[in-house]
C-alpha positions in Angstrom: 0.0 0.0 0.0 2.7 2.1 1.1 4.5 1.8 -2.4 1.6 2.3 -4.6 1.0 5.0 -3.1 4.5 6.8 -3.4 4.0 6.0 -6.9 1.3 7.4 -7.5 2.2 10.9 -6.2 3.9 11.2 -9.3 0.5 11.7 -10.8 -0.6 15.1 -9.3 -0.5 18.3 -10.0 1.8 21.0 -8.3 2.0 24.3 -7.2 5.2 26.1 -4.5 6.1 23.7 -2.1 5.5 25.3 1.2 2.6 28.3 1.1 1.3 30.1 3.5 -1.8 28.6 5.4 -4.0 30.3 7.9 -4.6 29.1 10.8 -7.1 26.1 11.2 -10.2 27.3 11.9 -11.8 26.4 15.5 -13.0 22.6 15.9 -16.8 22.7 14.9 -16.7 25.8 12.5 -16.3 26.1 9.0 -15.7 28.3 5.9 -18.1 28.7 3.5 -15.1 30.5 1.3 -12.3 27.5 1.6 -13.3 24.5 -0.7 -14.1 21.3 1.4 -11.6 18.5 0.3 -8.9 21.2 0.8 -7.0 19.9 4.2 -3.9 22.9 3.5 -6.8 25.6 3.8 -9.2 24.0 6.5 -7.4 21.6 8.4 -10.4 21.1 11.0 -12.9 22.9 8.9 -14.6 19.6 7.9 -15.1 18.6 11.8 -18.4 18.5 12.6 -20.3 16.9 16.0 -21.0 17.7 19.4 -19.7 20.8 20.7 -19.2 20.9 24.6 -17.8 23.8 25.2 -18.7 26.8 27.8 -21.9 28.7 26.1 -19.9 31.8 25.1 -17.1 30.2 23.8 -19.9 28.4 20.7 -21.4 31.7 20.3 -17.8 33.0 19.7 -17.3 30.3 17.3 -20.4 30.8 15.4 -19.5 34.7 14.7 -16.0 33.2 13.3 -17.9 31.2 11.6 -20.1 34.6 9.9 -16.7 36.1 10.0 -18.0 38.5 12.8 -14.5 38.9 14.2 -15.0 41.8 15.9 -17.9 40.0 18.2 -15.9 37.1 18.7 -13.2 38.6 20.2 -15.0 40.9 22.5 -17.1 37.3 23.7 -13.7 35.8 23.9 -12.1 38.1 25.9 -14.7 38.5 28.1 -14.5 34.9 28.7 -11.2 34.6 29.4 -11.3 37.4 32.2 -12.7 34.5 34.4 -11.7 31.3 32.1 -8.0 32.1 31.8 -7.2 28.3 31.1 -9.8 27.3 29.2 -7.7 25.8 25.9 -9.9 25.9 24.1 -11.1 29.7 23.8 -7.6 30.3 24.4 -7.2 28.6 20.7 -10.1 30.3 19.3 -8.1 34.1 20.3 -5.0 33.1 17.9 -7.2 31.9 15.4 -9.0 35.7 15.5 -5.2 37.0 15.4 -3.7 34.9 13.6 -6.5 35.4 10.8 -6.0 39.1 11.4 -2.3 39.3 11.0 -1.5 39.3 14.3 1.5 36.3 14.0 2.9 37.3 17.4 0.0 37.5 19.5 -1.3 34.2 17.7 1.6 32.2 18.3 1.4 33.5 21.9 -2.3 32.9 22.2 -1.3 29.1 20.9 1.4 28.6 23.4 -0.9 29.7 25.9 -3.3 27.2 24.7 -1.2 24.1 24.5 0.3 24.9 28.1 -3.7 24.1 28.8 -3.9 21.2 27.7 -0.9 20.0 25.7 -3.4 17.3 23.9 -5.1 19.9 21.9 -4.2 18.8 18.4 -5.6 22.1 16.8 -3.5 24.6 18.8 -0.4 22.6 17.8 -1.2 22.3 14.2 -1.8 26.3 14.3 1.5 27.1 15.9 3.2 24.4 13.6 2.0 26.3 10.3 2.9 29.9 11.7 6.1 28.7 12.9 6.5 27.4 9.1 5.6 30.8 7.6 7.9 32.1 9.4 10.9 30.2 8.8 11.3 28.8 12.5 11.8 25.3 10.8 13.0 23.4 13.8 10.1 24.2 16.1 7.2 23.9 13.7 8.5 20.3 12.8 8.5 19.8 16.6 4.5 21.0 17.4 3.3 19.3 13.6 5.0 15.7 14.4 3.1 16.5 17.8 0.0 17.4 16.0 0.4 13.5 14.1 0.3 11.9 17.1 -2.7 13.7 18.4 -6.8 13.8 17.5 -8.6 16.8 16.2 -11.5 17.5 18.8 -14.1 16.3 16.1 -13.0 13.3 13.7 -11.3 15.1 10.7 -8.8 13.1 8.7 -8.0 16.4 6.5 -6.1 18.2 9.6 -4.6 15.2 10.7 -3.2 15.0 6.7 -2.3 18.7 6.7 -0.5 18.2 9.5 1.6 15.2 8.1 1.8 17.0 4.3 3.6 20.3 6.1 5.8 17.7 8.1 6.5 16.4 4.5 7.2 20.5 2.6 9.5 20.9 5.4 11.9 17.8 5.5 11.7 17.5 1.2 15.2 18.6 0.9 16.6 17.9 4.8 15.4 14.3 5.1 13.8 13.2 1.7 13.3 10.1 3.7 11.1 11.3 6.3 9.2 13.6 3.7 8.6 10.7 2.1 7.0 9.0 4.9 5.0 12.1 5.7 3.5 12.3 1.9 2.4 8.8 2.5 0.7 8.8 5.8 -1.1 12.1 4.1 -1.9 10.4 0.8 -3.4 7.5 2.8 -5.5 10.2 5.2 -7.2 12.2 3.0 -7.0 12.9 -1.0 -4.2 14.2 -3.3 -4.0 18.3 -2.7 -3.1 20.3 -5.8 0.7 20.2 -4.3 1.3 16.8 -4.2 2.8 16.5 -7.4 5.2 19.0 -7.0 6.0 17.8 -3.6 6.9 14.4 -4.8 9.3 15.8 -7.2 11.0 17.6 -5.3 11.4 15.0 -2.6 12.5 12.6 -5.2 15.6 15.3 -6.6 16.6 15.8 -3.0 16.7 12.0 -2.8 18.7 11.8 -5.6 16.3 10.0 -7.5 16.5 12.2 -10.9 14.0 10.1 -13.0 11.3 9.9 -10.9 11.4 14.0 -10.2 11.9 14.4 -14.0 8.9 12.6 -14.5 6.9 14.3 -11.8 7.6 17.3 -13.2 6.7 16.5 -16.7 3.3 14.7 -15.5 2.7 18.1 -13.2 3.1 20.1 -16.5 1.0 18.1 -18.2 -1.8 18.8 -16.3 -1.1 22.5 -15.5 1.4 24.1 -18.1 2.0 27.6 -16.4 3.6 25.9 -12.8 6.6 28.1 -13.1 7.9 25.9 -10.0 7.3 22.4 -12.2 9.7 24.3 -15.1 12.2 25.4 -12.2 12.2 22.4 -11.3 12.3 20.3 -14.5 14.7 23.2 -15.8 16.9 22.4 -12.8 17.4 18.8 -13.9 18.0 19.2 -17.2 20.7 22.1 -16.3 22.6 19.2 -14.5 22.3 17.0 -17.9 23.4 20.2 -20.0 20.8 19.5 -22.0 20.7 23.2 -22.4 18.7 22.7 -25.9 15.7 21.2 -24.0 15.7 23.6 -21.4 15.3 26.4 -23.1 12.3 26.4 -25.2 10.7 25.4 -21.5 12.2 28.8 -20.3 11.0 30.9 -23.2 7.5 29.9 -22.9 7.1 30.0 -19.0 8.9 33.9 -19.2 6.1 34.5 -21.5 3.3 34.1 -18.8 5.6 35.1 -16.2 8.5 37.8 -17.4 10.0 38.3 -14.4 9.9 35.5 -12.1 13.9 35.4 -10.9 14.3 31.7 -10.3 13.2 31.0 -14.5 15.4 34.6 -15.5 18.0 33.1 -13.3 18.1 29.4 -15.2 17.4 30.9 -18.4 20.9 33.0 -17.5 23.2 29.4 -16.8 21.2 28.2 -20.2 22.5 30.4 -22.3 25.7 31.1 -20.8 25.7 27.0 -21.1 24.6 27.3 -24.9 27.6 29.7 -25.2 25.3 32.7 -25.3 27.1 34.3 -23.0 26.0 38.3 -24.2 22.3 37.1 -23.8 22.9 35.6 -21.0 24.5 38.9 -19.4 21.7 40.8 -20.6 19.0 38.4 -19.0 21.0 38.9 -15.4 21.4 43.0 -16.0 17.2 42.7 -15.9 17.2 40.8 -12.8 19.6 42.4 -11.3 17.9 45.9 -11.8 14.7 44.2 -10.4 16.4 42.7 -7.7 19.5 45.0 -6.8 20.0 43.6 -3.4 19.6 39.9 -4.6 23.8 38.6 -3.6 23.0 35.5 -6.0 22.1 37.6 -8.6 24.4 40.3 -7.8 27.3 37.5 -7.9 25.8 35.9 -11.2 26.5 39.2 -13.2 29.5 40.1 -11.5 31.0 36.4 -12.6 29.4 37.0 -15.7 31.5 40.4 -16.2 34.6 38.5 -15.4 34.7 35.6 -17.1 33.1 37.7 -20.4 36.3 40.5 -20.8 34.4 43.0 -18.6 36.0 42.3 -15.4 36.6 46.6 -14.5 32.2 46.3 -14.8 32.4 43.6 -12.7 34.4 45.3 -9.7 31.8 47.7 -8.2 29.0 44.7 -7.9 31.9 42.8 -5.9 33.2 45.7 -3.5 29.7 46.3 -2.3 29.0 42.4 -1.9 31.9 42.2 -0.1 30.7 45.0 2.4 27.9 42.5 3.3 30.1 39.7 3.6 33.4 40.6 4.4 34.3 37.3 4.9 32.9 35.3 2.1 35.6 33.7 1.3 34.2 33.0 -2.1 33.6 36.1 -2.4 37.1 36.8 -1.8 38.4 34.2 -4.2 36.4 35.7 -7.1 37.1 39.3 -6.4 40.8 38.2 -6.5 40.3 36.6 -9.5 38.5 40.0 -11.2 41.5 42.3 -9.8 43.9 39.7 -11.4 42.0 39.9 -15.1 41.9 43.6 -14.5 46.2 43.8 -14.3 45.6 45.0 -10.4 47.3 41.6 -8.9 49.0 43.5 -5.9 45.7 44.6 -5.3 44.3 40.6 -4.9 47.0 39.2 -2.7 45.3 40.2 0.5 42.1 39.2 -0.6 43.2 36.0 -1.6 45.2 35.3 1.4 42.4 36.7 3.6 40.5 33.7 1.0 42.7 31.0 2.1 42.7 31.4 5.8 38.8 31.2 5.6 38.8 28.3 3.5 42.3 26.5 3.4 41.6 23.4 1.1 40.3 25.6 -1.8 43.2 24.4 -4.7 41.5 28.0 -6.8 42.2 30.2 -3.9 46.0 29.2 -3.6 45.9 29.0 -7.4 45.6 32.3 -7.5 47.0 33.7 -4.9 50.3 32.0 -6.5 49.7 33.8 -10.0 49.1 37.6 -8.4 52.2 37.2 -6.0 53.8 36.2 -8.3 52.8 39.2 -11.0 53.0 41.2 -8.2 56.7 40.1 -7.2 56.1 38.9 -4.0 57.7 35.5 -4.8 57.8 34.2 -1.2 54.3 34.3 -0.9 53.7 32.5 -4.4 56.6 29.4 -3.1 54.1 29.2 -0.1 51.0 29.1 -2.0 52.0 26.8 -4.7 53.1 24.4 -1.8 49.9 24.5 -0.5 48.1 24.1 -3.6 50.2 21.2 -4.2 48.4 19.2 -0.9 45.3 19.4 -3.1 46.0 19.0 -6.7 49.0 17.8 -8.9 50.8 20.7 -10.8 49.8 21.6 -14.2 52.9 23.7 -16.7 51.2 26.5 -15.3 52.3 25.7 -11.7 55.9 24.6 -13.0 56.6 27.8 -14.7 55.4 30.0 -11.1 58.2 27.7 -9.2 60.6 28.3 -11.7 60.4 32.3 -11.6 59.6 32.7 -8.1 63.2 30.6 -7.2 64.9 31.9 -10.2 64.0 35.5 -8.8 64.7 34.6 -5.5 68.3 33.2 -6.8 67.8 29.9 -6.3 69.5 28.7 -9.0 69.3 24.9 -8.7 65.6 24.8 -8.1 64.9 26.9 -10.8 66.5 24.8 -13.4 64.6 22.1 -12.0 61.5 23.3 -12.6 62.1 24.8 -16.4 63.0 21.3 -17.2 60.2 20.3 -15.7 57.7 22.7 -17.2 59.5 22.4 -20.5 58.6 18.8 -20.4 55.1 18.9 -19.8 54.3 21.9 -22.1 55.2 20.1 -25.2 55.0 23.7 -27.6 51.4 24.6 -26.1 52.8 27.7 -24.5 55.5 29.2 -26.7 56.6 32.6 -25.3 57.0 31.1 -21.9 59.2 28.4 -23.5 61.1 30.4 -25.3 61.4 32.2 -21.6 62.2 28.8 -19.6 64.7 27.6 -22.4 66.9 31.5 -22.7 66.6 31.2 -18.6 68.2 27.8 -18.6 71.0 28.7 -20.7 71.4 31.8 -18.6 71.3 29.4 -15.5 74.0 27.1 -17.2 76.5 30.2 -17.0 76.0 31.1 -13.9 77.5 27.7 -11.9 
């Protein structure tokens, strides 16, 4: 059962993973304006039955239910003047402010509630899904795996699959494995949600399972062409296949409904620059980058985009005031280095790069080049160090043979130096002629000087 049911996830349709969802309405009420097989909207909506609660609390819950907020919260209030403890009314309040806007006073209305009576499944459902809105990831999995284990006041298998399917959005790329588990239990509670599909996809790509999301994402499209978060998605994939040739017609038409969503400008950016395309591709990241101007992935797109594309003094600006955010990004550091190097400014890199390496010590780029700009820059002490380093991480290349041959030839260390013009002479083989023509005049020059 389990199975089947896994695989047929792959079926539905999908929308963004993890949306924001009100706060479940009280038990007994419902919502003329939420549809009633949705569990994400209404998780105890559907509950229906015998309501024994204290008079004013069911005529408080009957003007939520005529959205008469402003008459349930006086009744409320009133109520809990002299009921202080009573959970329930307690869970009714952060419903009214939690519907209202009100995420701090809900939550603490919900805390206030579950210290009441900790077996109140609605009140730990509601914190759960505010705690998710608002990013608090490890305490709303806490109160929703609480919520699984607990029973709606009225028999509603939708809340109890809410509850499980929000478990599921926030473990997809953590624990694929427990998301998995959580899909399942909700598949098996109440029926497929519009998110399912999307949901299994991307539970399947964190699980490494690149067929299965690739086919979840082609069956959600199927069913609803303009998910921009299926083409992410499905874009995403094929990105990691370069199949650059597929993924672009996919971009092209979801831009059309959608011009200026920045996750689809932002793959249609690595497509092209991946179809060799690079001055489109610049000129699709100069438009997000003006719509988003404080995005740093963005920002750091163009900026590498500048560098690598013979515009690296364009590229500086975007880097100096990333790095004023992140002073100690070392990759940051690394490719800010690498700009100043392209741009002839190599004294300027070497304490960027060497403030790279200490951050992050096992990057073989970052001692790459903090090698080439101290040695450009003549500070051929600090190149024999960082080539050594290097060294612990990668073999040397002729590039790396000809820096030890200058930096001991300029440091006079005759022997060495020889060594290594052999040795790059050797393994260049003609691909680099003016610095063979360099190593093979220094060696003679060596020769003399013994």
């Amino acid at each position: 059962m389990r199975r089947s049911l896994w695989l047929s996830a792959v079926l539905f349709i999908g929308a963004p993973a993890l949306v924001a969802q009100q706060a479940p309405l009280p038990p007994g009420t419902s919502d003329a304006s939420r549809p009633a097989e949705s569990a994400a909207a209404s998780p105890a909506g559907a509950a229906q039955g015998p309501r024994p609660q204290a008079a004013e609390v069911a005529k408080a819950e009957d003007a939520i239910e005529t959205k008469d907020f402003s008459a349930a919260r006086t009744t409320l209030t009133n109520y809990l003047l002299k009921n202080p403890s009573d959970a329930r009314a307690l869970f009714d309040l952060g419903y009214l402010d939690d519907s209202e806007g009100h995420a701090d006073t809900a939550e603490a209305d919900y805390r206030k509630a579950i210290a009441a009576d900790p077996q109140q499944f609605e009140s730990r459902l509601a914190l759960g899904l505010l705690l998710a809105r608002a990013n608090q990831t490890e305490e709303a999995r806490r109160q929703l795996e609480t919520a699984t284990r607990l029973e709606p006041a009225s028999p509603d298998p939708a809340s109890k699959a809410q509850a499980f399917r929000t478990l599921a959005q926030l473990n997809r790329t953590s624990d694929p494995a427990a998301a998995k588990a959580a899909l399942l239990q909700a598949l098996a509670l109440a029926p497929e949600s519009p998110d399912d599909g999307l949901l299994t996809a991307e539970i399947a790509e964190a699980s490494g399972d690149d067929t299965t999301a690739e086919t979840a994402y082609r069956r959600v499209l199927n069913v609803q062409p303009g998910s921009s978060a299926a083409v992410a998605g499905l874009v995403h994939l094929l990105l990691k296949e370069r199949k650059y040739t597929d993924a672009e017609p996919l971009l092209r038409s979801a831009l059309v409904r959608d011009p200026d969503d920045p996750a689809l400008n932002s793959e249609l950016a690595s497509t092209l620059a991946g179809e060799g395309k690079q001055q489109e591709a610049i000129a699709v990241l100069e438009k997000l980058y003006a719509l988003e101007p404080g995005d740093r992935l963005i920002a750091s797109m163009l900026a590498d985009a500048y560098t690598h594309n013979g515009n690296a003094p364009k590229a500086d600006p975007i880097f100096v005031e990333l790095l004023k955010q992140a002073p100690h990004d070392a990759d940051l550091l690394i490719s800010r280095g690498d700009n100043l190097i392209r741009q002839g400014r190599s004294a300027e890199a070497v304490p960027l790069l060497k403030e790279a390496v200490k951050l992050k010590p096992d990057d073989e780029e970052a001692w790459s080049n903090l090698a080439f700009a101290s040695s450009e820059s003549r500070q051929f002490l600090i190149t024999l160090t960082a080539l050594s380093m290097r060294s612990k991480f990668a073999e040397d290349t002729p590039g790396t043979d000809f820096l030890w041959a200058t930096a001991y030839d300029n440091l006079h260390q005759t022997k060495s130096a020889a060594e290594f013009y052999r040795k790059f002479l050797q393994a260049a083989n003609g691909k680099f002629p003016d610095q063979e023509w360099q190593a093979k005049h220094r060696l003679v020059a060596l020769e003399k000087m013994k």
